[in-house]
PDB file as gemmi writes it, atoms N, CA and C in Angstrom:
CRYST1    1.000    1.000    1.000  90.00  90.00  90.00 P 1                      
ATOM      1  N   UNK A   1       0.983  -9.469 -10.411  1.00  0.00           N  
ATOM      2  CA  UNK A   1       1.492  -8.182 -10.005  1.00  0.00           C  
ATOM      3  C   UNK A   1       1.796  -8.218  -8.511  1.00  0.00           C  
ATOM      4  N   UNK A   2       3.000  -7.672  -8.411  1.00  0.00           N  
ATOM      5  CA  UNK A   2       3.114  -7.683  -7.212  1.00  0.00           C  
ATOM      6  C   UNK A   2       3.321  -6.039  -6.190  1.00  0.00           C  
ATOM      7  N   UNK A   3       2.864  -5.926  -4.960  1.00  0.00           N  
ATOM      8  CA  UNK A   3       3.274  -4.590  -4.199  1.00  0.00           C  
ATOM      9  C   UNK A   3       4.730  -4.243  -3.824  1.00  0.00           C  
ATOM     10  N   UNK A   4       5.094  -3.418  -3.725  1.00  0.00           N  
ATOM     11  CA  UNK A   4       6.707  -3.064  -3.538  1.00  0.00           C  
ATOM     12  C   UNK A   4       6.948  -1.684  -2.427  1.00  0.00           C  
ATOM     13  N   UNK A   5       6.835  -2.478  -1.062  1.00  0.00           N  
ATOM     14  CA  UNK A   5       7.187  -1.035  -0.332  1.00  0.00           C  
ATOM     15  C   UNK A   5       8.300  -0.802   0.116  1.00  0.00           C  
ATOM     16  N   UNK A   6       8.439   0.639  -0.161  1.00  0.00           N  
ATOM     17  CA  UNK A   6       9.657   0.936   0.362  1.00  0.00           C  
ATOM     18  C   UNK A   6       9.637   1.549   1.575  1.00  0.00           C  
ATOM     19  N   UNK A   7      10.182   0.791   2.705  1.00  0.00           N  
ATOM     20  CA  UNK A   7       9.561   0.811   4.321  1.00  0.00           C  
ATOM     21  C   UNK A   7      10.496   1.829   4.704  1.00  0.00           C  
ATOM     22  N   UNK A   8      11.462   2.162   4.455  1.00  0.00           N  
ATOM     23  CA  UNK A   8      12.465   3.460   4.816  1.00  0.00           C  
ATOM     24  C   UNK A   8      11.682   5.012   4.409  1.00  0.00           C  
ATOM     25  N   UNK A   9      11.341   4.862   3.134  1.00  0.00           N  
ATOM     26  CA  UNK A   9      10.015   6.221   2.817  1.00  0.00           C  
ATOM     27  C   UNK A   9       8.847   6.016   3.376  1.00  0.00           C  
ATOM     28  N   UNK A  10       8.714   5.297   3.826  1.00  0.00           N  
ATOM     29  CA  UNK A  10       7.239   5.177   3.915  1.00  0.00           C  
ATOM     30  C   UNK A  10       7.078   6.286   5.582  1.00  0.00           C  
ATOM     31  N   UNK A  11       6.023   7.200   5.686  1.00  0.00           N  
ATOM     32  CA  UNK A  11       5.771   8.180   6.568  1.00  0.00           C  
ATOM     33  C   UNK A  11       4.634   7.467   7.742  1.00  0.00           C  
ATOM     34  N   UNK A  12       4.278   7.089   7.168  1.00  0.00           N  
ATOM     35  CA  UNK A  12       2.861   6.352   7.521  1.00  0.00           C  
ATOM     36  C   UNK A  12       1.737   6.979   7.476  1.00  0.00           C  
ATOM     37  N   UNK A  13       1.137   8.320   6.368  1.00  0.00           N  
ATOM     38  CA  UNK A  13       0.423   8.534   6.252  1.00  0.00           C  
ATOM     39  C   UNK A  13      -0.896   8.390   6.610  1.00  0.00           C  
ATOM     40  N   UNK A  14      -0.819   7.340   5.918  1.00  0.00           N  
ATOM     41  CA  UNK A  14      -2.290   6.237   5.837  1.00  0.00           C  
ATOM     42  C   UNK A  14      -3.152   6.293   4.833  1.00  0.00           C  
ATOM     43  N   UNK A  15      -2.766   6.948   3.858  1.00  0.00           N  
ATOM     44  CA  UNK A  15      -3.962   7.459   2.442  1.00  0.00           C  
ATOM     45  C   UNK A  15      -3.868   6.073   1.924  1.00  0.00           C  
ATOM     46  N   UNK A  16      -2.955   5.385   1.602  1.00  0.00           N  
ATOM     47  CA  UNK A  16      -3.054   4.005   1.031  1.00  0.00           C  
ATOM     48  C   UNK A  16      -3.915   3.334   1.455  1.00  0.00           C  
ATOM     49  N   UNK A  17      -4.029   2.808   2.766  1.00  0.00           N  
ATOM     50  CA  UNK A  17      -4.682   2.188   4.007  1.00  0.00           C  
ATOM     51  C   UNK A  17      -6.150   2.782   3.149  1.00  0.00           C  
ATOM     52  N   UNK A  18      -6.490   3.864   3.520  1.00  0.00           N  
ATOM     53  CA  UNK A  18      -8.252   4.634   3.032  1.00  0.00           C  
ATOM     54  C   UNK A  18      -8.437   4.003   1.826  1.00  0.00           C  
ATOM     55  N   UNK A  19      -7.626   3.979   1.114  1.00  0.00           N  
ATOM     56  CA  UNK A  19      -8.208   3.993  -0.427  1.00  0.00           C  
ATOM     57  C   UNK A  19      -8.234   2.104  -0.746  1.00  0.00           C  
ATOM     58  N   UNK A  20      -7.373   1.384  -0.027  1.00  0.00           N  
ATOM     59  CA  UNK A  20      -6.920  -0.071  -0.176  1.00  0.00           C  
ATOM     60  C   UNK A  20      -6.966  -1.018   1.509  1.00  0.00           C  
ATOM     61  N   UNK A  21      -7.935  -0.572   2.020  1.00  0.00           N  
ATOM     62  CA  UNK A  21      -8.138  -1.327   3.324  1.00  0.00           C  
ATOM     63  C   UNK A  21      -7.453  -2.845   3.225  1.00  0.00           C  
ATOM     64  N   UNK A  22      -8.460  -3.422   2.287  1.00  0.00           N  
ATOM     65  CA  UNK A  22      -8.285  -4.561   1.868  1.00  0.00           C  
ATOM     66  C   UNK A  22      -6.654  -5.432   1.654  1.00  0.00           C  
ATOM     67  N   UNK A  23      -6.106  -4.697   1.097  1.00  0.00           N  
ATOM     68  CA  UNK A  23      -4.764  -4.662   0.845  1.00  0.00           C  
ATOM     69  C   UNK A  23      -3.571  -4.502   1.869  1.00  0.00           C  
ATOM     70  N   UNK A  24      -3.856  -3.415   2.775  1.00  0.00           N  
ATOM     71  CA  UNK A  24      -2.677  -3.198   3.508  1.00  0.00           C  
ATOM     72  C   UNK A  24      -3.529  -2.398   5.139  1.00  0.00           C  
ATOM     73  N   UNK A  25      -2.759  -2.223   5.720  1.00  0.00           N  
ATOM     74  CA  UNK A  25      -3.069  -1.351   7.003  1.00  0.00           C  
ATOM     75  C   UNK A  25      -1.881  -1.142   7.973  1.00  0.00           C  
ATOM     76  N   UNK A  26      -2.110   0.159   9.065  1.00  0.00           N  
ATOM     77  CA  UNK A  26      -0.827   0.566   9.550  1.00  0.00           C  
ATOM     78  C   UNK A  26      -1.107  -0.107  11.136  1.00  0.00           C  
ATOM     79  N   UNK A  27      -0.163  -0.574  11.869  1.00  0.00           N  
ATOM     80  CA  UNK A  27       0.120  -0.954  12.744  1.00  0.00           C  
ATOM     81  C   UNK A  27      -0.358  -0.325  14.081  1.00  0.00           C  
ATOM     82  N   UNK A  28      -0.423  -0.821  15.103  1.00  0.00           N  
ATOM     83  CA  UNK A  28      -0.161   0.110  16.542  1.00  0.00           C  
ATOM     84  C   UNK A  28       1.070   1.330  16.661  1.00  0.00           C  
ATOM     85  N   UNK A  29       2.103   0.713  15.929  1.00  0.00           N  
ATOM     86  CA  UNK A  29       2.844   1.769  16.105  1.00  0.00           C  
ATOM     87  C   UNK A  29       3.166   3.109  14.554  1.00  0.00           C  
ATOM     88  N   UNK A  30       1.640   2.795  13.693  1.00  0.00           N  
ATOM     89  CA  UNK A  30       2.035   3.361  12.874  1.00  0.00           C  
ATOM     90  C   UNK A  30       3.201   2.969  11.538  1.00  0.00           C  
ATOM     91  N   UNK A  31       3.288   1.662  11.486  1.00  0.00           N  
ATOM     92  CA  UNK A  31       3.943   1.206  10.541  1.00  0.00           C  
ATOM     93  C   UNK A  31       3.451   1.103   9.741  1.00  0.00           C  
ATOM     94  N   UNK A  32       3.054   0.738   7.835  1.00  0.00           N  
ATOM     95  CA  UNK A  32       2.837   0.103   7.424  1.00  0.00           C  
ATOM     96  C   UNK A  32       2.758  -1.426   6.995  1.00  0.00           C  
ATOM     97  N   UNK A  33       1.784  -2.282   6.757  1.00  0.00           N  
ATOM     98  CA  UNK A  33       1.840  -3.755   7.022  1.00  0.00           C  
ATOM     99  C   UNK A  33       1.174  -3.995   5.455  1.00  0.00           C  
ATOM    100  N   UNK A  34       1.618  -4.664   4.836  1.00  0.00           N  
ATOM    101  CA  UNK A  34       0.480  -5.387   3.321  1.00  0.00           C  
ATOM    102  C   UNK A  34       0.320  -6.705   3.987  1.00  0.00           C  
ATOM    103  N   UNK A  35      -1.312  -6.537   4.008  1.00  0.00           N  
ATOM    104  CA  UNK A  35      -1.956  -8.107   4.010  1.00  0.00           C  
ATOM    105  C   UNK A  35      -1.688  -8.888   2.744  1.00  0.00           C  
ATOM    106  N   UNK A  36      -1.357  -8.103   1.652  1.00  0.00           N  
ATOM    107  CA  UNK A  36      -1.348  -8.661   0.862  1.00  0.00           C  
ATOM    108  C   UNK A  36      -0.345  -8.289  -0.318  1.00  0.00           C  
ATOM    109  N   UNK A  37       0.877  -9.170  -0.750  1.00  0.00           N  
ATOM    110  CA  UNK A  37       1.472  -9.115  -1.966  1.00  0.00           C  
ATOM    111  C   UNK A  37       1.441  -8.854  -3.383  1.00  0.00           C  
ATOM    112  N   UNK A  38       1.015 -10.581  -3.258  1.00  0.00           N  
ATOM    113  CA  UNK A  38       0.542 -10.482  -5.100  1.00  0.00           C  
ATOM    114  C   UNK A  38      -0.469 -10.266  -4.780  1.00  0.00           C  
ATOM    115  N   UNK A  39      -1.127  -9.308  -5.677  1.00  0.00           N  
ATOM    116  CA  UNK A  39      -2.125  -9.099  -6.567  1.00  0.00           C  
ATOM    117  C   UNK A  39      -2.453  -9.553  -7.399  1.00  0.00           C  
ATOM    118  N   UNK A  40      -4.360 -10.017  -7.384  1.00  0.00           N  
ATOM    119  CA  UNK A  40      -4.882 -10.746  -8.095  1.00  0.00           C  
ATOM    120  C   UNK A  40      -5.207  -9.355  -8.931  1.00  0.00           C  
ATOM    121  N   UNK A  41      -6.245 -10.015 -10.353  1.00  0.00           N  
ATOM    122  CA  UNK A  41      -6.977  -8.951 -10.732  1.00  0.00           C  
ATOM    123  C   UNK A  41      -7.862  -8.221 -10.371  1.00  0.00           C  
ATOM    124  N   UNK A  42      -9.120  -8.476  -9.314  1.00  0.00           N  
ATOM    125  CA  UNK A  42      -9.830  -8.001  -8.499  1.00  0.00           C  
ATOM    126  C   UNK A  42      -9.029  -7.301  -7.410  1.00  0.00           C  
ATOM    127  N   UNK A  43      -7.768  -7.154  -7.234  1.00  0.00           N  
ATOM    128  CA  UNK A  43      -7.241  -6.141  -6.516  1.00  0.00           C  
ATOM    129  C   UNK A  43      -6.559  -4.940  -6.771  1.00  0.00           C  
ATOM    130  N   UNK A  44      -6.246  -5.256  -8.282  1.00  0.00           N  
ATOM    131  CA  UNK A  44      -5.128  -4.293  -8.844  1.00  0.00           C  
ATOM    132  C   UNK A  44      -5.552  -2.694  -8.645  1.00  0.00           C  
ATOM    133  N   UNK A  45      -6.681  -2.300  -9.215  1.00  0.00           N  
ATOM    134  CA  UNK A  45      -7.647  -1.157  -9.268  1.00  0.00           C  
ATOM    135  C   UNK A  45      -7.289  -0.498  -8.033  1.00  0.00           C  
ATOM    136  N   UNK A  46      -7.201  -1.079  -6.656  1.00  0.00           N  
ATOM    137  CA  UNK A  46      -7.297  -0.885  -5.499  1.00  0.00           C  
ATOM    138  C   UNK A  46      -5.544  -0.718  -5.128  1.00  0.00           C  
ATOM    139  N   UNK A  47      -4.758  -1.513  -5.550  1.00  0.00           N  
ATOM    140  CA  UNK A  47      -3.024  -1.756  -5.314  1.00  0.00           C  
ATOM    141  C   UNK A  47      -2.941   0.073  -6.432  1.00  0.00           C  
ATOM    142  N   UNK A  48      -3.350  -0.100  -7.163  1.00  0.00           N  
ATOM    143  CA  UNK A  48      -3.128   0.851  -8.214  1.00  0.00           C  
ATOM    144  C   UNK A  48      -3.536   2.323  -7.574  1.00  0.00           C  
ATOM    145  N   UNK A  49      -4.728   2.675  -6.935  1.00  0.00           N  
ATOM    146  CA  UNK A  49      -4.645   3.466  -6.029  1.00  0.00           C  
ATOM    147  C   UNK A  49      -3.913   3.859  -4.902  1.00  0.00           C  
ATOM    148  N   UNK A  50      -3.384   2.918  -4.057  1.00  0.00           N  
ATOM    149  CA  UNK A  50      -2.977   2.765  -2.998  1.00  0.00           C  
ATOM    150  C   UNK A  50      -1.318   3.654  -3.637  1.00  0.00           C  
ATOM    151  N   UNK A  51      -0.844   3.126  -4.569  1.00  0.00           N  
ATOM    152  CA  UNK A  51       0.029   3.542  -5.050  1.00  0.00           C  
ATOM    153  C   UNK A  51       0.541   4.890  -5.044  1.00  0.00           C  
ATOM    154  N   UNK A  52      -0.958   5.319  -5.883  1.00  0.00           N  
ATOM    155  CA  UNK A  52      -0.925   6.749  -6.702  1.00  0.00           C  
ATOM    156  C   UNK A  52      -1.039   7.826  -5.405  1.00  0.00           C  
ATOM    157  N   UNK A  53      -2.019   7.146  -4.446  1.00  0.00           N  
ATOM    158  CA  UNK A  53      -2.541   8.620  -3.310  1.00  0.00           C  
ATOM    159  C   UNK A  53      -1.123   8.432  -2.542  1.00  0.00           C  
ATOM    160  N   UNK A  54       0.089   7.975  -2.070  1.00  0.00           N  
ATOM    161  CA  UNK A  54       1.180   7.568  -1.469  1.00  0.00           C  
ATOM    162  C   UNK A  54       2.240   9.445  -1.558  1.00  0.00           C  
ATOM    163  N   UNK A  55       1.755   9.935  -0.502  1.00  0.00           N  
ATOM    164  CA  UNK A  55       2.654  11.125  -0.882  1.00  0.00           C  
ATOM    165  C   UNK A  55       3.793  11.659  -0.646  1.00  0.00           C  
ATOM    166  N   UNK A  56       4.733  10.147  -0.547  1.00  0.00           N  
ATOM    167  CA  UNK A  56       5.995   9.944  -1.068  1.00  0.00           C  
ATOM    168  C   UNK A  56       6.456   8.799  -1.581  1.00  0.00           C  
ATOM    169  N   UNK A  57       5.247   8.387  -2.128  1.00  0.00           N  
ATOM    170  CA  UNK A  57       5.921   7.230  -3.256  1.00  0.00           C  
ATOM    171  C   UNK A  57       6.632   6.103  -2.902  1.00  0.00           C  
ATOM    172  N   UNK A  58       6.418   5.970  -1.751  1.00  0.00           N  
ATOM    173  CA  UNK A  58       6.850   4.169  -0.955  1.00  0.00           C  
ATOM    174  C   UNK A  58       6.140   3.336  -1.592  1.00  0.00           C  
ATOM    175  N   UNK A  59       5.058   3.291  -2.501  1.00  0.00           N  
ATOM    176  CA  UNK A  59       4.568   2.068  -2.979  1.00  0.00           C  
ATOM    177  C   UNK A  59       4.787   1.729  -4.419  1.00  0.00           C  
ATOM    178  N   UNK A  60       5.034   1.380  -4.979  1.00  0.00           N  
ATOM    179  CA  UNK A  60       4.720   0.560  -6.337  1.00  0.00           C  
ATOM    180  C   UNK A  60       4.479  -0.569  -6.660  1.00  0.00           C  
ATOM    181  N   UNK A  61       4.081  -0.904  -8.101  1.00  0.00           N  
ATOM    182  CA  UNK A  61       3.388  -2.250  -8.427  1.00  0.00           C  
ATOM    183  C   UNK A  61       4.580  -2.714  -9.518  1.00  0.00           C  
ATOM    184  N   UNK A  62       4.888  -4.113  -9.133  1.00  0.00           N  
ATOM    185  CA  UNK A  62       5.771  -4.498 -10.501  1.00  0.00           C  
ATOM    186  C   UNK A  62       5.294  -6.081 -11.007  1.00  0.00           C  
TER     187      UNK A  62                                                      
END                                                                             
């Protein structure tokens, strides 16, 4: 599985970041960054959140 951001929507919230540390984090200037792509299975749970709390939907899993 892989993460899919869409860096033009993306606000920089940061709810993803809270819920998926592990996974991703926002920059000095407030960007979003994924440490990480594919997703293993021990991450999905966490990619799968990161997703859902996104409150405009810049992220998905494919």
């Amino acid at each position: 599985m892989e993460i899919i951001l869409d860096r033009p929507r993306c606000e920089g919230h940061g709810l993803c970041e809270e819920v998926a540390p592990q996974l991703m984090h926002l920059d000095d200037e407030g960007e979003l960054v994924l440490d990480v792509v594919h997703v293993n299975e021990d991450q999905l749970d966490a990619a799968k959140q990161a997703a859902r709390v996104c409150p405009v939907a810049a992220l998905r899993l494919a």
